[in-house]
Backbone and ligand atoms as CSV (ligand in chain L), in Angstrom:
chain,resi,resn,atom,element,x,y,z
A,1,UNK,N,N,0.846,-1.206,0.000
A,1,UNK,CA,C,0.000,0.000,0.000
A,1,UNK,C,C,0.876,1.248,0.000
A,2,UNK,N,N,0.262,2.431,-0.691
A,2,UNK,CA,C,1.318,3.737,-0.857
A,2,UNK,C,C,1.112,4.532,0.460
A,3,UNK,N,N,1.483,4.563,0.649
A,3,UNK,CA,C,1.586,6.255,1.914
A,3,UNK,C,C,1.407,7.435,1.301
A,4,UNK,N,N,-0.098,7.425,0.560
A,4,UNK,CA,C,-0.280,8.754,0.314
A,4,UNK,C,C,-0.297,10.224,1.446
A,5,UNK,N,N,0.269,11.345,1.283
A,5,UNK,CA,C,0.076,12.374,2.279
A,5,UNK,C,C,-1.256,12.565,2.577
A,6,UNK,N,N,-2.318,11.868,2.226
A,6,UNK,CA,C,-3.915,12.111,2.665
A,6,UNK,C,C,-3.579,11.113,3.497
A,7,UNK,N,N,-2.808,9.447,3.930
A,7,UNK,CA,C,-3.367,8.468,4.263
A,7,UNK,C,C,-2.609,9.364,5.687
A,8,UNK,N,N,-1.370,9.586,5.152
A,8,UNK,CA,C,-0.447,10.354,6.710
A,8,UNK,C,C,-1.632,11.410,7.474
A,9,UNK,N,N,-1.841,12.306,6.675
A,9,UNK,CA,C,-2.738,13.178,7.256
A,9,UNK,C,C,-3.820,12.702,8.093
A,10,UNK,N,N,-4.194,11.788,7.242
A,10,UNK,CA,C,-5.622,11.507,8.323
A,10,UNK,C,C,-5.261,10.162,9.224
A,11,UNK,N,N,-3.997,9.826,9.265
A,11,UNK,CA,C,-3.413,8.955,10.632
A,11,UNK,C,C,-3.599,9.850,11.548
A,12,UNK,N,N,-2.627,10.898,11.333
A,12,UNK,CA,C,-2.185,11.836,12.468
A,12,UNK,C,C,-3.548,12.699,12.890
A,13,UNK,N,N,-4.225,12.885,12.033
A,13,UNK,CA,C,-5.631,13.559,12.800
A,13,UNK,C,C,-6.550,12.416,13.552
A,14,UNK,N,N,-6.882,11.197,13.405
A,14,UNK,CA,C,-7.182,10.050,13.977
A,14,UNK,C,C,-6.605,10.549,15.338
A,15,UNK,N,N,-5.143,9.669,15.187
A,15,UNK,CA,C,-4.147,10.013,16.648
A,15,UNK,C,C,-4.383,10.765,16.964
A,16,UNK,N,N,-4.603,12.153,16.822
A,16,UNK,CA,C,-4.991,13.759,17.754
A,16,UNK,C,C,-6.408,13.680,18.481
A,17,UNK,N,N,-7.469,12.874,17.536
A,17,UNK,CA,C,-8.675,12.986,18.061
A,17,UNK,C,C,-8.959,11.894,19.010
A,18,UNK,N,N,-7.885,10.586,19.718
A,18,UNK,CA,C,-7.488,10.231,20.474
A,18,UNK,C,C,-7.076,10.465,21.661
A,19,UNK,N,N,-6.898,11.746,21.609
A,19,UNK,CA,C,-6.236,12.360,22.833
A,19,UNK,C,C,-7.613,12.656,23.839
A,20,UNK,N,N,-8.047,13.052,23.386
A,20,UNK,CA,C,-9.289,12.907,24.467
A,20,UNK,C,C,-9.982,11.928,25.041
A,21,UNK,N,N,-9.336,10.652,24.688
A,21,UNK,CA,C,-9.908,9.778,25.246
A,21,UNK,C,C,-9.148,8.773,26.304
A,22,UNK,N,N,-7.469,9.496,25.844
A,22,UNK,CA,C,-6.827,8.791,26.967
A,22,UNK,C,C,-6.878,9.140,28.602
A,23,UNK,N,N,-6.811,8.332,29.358
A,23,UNK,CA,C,-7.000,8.035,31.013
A,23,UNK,C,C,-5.413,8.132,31.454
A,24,UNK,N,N,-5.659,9.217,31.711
A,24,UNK,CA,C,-4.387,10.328,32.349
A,24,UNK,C,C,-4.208,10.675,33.977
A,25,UNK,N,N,-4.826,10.344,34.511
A,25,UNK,CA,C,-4.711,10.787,35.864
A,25,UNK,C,C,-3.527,10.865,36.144
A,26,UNK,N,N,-2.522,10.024,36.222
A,26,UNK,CA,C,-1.392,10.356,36.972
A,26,UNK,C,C,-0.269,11.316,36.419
A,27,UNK,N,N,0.313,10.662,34.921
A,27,UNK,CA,C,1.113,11.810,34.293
A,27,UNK,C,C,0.364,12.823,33.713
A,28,UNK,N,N,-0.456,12.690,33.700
A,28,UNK,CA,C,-1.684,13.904,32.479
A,28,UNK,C,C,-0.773,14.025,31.443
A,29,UNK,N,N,0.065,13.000,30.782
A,29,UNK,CA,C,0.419,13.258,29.601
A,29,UNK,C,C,-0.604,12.380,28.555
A,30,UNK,N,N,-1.020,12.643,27.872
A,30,UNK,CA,C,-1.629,11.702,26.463
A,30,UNK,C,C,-0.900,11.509,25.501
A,31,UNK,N,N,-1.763,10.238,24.989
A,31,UNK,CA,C,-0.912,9.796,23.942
A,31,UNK,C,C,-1.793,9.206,22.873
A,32,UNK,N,N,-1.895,9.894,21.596
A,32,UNK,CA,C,-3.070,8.622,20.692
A,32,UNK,C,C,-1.910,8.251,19.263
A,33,UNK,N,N,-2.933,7.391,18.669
A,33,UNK,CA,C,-2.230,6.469,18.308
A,33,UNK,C,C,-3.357,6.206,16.759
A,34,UNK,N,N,-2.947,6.043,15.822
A,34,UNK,CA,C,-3.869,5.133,14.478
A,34,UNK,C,C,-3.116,4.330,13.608
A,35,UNK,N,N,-3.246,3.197,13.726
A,35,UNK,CA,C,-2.469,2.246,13.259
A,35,UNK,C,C,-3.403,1.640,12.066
A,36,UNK,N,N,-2.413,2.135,10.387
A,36,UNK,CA,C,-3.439,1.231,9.726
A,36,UNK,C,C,-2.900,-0.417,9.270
A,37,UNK,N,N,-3.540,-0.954,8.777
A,37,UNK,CA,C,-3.460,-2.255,8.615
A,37,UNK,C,C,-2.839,-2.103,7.226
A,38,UNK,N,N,-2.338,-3.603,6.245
A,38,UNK,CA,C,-2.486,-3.659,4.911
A,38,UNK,C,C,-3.763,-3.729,4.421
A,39,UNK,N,N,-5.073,-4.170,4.840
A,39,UNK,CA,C,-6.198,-4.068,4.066
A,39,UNK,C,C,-6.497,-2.674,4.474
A,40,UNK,N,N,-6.486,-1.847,4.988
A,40,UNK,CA,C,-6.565,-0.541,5.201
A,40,UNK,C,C,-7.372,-0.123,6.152
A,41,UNK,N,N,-7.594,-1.292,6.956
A,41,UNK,CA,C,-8.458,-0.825,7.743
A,41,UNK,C,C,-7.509,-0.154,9.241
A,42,UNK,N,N,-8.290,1.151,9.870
A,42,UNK,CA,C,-7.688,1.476,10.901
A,42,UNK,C,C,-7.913,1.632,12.552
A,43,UNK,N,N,-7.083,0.850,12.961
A,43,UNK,CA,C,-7.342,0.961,14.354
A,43,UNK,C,C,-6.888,1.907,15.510
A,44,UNK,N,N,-7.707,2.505,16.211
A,44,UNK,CA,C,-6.976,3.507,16.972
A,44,UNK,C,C,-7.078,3.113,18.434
A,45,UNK,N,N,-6.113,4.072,19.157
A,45,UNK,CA,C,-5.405,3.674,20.503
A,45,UNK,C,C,-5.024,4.811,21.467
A,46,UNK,N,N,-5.195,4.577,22.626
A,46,UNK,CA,C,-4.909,6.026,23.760
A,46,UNK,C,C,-4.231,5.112,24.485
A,47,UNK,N,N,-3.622,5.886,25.249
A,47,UNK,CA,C,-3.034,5.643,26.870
A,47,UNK,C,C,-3.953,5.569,27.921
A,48,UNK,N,N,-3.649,4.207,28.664
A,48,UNK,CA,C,-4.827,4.051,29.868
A,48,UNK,C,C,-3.757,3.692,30.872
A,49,UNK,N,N,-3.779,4.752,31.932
A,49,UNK,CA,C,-3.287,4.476,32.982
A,49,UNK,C,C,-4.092,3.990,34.340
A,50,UNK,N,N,-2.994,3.342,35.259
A,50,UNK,CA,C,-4.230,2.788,36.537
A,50,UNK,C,C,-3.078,3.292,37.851
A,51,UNK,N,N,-3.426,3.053,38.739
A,51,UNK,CA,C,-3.390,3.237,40.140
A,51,UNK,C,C,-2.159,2.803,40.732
A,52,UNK,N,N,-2.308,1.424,40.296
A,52,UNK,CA,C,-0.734,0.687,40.575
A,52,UNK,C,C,0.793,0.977,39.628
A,53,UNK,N,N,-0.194,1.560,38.469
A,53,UNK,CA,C,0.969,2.116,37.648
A,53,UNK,C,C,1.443,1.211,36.439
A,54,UNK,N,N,2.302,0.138,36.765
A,54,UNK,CA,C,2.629,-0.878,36.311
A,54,UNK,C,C,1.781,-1.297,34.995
A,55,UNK,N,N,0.901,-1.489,35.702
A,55,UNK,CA,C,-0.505,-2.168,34.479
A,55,UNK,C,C,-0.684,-1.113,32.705
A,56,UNK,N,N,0.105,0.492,33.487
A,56,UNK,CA,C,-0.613,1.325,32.451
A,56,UNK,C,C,-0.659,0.520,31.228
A,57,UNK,N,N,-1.104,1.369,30.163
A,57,UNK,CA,C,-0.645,0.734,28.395
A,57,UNK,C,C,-0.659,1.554,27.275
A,58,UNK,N,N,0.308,1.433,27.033
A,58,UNK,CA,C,0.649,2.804,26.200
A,58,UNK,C,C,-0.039,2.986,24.811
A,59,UNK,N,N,-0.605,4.197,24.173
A,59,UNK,CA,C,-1.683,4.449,23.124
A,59,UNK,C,C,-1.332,3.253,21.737
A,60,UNK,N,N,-0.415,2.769,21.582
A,60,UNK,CA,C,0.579,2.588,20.482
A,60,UNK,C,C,-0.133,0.727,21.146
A,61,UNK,N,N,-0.174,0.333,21.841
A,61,UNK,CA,C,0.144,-1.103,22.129
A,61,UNK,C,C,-1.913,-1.225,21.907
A,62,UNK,N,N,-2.438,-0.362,22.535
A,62,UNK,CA,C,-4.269,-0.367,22.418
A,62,UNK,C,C,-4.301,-0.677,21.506
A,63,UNK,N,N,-3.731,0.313,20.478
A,63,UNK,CA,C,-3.811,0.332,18.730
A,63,UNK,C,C,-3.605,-1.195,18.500
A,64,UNK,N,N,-2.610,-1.756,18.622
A,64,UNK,CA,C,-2.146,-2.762,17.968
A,64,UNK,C,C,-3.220,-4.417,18.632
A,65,UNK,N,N,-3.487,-3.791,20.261
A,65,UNK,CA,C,-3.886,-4.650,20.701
A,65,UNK,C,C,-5.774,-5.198,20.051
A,66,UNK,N,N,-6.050,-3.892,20.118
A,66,UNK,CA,C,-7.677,-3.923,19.168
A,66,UNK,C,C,-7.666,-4.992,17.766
A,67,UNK,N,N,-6.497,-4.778,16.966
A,67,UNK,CA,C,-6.136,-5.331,16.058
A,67,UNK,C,C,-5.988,-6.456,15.925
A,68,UNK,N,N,-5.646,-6.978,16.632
A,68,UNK,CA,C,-4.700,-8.401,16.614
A,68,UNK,C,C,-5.778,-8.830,17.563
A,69,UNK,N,N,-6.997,-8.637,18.315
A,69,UNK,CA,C,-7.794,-9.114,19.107
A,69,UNK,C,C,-8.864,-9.420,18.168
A,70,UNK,N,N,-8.697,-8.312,16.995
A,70,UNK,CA,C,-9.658,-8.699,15.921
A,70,UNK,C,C,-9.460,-9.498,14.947
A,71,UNK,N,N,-8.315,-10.358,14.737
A,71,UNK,CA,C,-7.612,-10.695,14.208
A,71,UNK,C,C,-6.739,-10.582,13.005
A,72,UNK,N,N,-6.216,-9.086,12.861
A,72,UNK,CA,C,-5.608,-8.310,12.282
A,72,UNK,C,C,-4.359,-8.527,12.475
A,73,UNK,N,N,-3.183,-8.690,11.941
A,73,UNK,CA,C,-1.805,-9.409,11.960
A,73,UNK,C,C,-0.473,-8.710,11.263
A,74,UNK,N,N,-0.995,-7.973,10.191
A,74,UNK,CA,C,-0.438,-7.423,9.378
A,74,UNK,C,C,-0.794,-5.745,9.154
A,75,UNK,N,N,0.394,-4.906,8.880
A,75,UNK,CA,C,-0.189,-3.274,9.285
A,75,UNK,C,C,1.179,-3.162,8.527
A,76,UNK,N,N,0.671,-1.351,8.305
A,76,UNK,CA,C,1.364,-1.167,7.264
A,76,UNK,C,C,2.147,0.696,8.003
A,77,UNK,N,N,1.444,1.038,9.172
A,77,UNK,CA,C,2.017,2.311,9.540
A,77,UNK,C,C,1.409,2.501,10.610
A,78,UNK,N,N,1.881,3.528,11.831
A,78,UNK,CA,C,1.343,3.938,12.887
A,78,UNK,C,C,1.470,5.562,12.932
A,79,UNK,N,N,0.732,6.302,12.731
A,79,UNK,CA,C,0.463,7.313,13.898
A,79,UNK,C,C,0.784,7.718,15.009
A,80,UNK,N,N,1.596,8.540,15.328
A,80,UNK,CA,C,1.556,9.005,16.858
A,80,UNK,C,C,1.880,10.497,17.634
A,81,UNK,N,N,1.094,10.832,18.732
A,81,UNK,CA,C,1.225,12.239,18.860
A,81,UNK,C,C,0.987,12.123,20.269
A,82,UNK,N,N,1.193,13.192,21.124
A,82,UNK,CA,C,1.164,12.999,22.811
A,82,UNK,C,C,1.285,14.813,22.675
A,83,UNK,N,N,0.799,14.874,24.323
A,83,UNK,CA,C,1.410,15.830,24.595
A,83,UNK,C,C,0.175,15.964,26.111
A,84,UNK,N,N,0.540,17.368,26.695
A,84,UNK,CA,C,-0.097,17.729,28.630
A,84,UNK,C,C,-1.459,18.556,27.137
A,85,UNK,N,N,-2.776,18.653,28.139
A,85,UNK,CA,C,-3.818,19.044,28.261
A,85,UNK,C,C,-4.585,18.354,26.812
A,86,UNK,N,N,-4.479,17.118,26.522
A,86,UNK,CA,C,-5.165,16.569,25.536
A,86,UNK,C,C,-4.511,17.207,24.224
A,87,UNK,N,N,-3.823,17.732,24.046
A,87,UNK,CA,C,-3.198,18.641,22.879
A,87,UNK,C,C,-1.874,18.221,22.468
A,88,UNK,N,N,-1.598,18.094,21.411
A,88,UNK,CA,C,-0.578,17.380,20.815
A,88,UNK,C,C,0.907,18.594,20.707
A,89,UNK,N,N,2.193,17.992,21.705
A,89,UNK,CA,C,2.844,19.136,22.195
A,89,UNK,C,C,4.059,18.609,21.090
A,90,UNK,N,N,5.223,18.227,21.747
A,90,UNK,CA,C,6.277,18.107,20.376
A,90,UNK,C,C,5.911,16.067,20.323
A,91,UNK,N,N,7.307,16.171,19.335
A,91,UNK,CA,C,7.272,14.608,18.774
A,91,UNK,C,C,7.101,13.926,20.227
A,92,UNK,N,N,6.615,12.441,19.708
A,92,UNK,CA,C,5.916,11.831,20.923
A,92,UNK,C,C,6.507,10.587,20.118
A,93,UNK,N,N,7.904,10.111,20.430
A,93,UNK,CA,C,8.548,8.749,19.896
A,93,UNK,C,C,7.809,7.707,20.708
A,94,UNK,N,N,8.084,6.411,20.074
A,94,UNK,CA,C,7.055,5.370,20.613
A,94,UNK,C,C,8.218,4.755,21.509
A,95,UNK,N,N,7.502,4.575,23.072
A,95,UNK,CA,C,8.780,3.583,24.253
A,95,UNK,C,C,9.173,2.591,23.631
A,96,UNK,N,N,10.202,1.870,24.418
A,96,UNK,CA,C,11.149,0.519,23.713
A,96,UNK,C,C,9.807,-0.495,23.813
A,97,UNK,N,N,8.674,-0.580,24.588
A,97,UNK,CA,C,8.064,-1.606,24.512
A,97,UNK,C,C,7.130,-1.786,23.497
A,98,UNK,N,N,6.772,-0.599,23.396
A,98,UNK,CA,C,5.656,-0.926,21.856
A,98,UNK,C,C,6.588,-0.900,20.388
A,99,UNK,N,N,7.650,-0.558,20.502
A,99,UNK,CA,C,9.287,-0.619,19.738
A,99,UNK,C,C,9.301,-2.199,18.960
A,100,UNK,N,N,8.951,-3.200,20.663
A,100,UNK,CA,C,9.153,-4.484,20.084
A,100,UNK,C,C,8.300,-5.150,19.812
A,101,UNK,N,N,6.603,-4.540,20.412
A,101,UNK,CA,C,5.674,-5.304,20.077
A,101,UNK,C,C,5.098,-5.292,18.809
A,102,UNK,N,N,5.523,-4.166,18.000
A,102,UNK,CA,C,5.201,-3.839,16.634
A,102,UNK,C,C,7.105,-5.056,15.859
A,103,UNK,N,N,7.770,-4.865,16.202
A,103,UNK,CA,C,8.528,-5.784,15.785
A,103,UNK,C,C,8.044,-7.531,15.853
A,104,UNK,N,N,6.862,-7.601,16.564
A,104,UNK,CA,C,6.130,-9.181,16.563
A,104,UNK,C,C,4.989,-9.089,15.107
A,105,UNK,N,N,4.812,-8.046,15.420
A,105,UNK,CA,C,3.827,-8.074,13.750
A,105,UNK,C,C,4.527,-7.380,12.585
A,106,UNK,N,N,5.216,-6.888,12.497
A,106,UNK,CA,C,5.645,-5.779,11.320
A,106,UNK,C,C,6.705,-5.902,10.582
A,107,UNK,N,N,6.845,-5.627,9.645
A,107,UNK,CA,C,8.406,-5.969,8.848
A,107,UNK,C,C,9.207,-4.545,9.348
A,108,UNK,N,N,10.105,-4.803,9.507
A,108,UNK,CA,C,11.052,-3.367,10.024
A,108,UNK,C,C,11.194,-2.851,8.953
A,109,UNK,N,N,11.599,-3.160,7.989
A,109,UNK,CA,C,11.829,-2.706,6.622
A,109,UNK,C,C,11.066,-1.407,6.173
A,110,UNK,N,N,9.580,-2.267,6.222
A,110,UNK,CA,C,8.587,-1.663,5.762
A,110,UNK,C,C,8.073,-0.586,6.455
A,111,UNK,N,N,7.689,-0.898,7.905
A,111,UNK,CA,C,6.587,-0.511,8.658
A,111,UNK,C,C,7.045,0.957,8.577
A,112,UNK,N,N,6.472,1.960,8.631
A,112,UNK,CA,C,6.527,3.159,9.021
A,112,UNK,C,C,6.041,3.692,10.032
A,113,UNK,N,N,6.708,4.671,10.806
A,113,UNK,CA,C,6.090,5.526,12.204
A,113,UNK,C,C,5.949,6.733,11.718
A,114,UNK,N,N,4.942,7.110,12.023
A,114,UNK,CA,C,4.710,8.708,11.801
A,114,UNK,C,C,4.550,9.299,12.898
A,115,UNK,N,N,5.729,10.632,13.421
A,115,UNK,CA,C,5.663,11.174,14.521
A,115,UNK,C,C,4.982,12.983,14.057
A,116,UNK,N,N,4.095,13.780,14.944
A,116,UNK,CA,C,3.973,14.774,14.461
A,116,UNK,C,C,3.554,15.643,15.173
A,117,UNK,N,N,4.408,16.564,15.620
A,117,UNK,CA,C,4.186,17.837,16.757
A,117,UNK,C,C,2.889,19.011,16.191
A,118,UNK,N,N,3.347,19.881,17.421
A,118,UNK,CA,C,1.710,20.980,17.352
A,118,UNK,C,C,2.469,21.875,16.309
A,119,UNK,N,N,3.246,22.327,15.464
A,119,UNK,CA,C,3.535,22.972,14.713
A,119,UNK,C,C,3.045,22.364,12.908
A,120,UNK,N,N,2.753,20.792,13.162
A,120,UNK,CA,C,2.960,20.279,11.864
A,120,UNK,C,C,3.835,19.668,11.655
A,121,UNK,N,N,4.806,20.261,12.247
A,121,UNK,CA,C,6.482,18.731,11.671
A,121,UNK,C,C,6.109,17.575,11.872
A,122,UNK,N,N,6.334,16.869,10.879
A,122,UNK,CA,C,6.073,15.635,10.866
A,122,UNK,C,C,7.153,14.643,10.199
A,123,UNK,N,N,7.631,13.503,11.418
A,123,UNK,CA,C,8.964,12.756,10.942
A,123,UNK,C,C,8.126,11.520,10.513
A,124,UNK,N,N,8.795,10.831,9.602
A,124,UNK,CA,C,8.937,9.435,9.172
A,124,UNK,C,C,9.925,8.616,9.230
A,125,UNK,N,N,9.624,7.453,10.334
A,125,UNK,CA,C,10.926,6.445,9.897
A,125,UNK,C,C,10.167,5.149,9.442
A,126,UNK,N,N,11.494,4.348,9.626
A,126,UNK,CA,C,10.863,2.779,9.318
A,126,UNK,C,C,10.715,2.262,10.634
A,127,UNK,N,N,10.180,1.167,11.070
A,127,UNK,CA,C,10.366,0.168,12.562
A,127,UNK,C,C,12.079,0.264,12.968
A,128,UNK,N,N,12.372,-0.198,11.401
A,128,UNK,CA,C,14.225,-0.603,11.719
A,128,UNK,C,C,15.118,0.252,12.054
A,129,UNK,N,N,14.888,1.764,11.934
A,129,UNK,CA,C,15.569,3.119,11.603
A,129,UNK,C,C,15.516,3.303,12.975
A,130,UNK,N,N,14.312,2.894,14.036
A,130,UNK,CA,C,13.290,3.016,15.439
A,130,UNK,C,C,14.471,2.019,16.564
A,131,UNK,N,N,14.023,0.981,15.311
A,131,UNK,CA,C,14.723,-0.509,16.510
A,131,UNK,C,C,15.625,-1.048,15.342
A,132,UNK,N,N,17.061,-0.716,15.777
A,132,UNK,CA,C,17.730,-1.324,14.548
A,132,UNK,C,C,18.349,-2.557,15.512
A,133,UNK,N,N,18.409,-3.804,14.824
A,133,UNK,CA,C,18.968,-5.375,14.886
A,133,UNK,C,C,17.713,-5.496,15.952
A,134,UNK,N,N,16.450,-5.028,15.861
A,134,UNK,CA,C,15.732,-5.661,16.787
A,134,UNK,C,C,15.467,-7.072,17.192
A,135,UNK,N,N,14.906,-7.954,17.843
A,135,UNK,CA,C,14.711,-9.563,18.069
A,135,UNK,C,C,13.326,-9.418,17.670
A,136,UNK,N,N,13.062,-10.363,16.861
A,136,UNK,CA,C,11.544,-10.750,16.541
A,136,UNK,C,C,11.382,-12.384,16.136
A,137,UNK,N,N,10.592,-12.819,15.999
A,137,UNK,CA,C,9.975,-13.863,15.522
A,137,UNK,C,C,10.607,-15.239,14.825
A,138,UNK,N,N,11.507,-14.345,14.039
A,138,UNK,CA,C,12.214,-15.443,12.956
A,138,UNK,C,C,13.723,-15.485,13.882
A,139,UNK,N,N,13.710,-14.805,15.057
A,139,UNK,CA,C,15.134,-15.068,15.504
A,139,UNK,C,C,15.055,-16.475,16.777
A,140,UNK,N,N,13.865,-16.372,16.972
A,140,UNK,CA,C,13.480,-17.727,17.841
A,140,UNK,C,C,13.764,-19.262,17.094
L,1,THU,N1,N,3.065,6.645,26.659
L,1,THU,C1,C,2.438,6.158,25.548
L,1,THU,O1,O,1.213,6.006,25.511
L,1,THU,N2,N,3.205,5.829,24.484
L,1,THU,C2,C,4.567,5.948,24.436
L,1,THU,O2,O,5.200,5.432,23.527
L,1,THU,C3,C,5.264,6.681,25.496
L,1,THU,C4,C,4.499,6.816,26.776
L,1,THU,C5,C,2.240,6.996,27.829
L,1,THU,C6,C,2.418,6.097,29.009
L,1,THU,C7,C,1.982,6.999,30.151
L,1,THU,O3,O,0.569,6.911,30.289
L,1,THU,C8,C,2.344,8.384,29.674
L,1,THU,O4,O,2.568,8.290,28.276
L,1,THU,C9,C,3.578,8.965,30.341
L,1,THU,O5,O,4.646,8.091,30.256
């Protein structure tokens, strides 16, 4: 599938309109997330934090987790934006853990991250550029 600048655009507005739905109490930072698939379908994702902490789950892993619960396996790009008061502040890189859980479904090669602050800048890498010599699947 191409990465047209409409498909980027309307990732990253997905991910923004996410932000209001993430469960922030403790850091009040947000985080959303739109992850599309290869059939194109897209799933989106917030940050849900809890009490004990530990449990939280970061916007990026929801995304993926909706997916793969639906039995969705294969994806072709993610979305992502964060920032304090539901509002998308600078780049919002994805933690080492959703780093590797997208390395269980994704070709590094391929996959693309789209990061994109409140000004508009907007970066593109690959998974591999993200997590280079990552461990996945075929190294078991
Ligand atoms: N967070 C994400 O949702 N994604 C990331 O990749 C980085 C961190 C969340 C977790 C926590 O709720 C808040 O941001 C502050 O760390």
């Amino acid at each position: 599938m191409e990465l047209t600048d409409a498909i980027v655009r309307d990732l990253i507005d997905r991910a923004a309109g996410m932000l209001a739905k993430s469960y922030v109490p403790y850091s009040k930072f947000s985080v959303g997330a739109a992850l599309i698939a290869r059939d194109g379908r897209i799933y989106t994702g917030c940050n849900i934090e809890n009490a004990s902490f530990t449990p939280t789950i970061c916007a990026e892993r929801t995304a993926f987790f909706k997916a793969v619960s639906e039995g969705v396996t294969e994806f072709e790009a993610i979305a992502i934006v964060g920032g304090y008061d539901r509002k998308i502040g600078d780049i919002c890189p994805p933690c080492g853990v959703c780093r590797q859980v997208m390395m269980e479904f994704c070709d590094p090669d391929t996959f693309r991250i789209i990061l994109s602050d409140s000004l508009g800048n907007t970066v593109i890498r690959t998974l591999k550029e993200l997590l280079p010599m990552g461990f996945g699947p075929e190294h078991l």
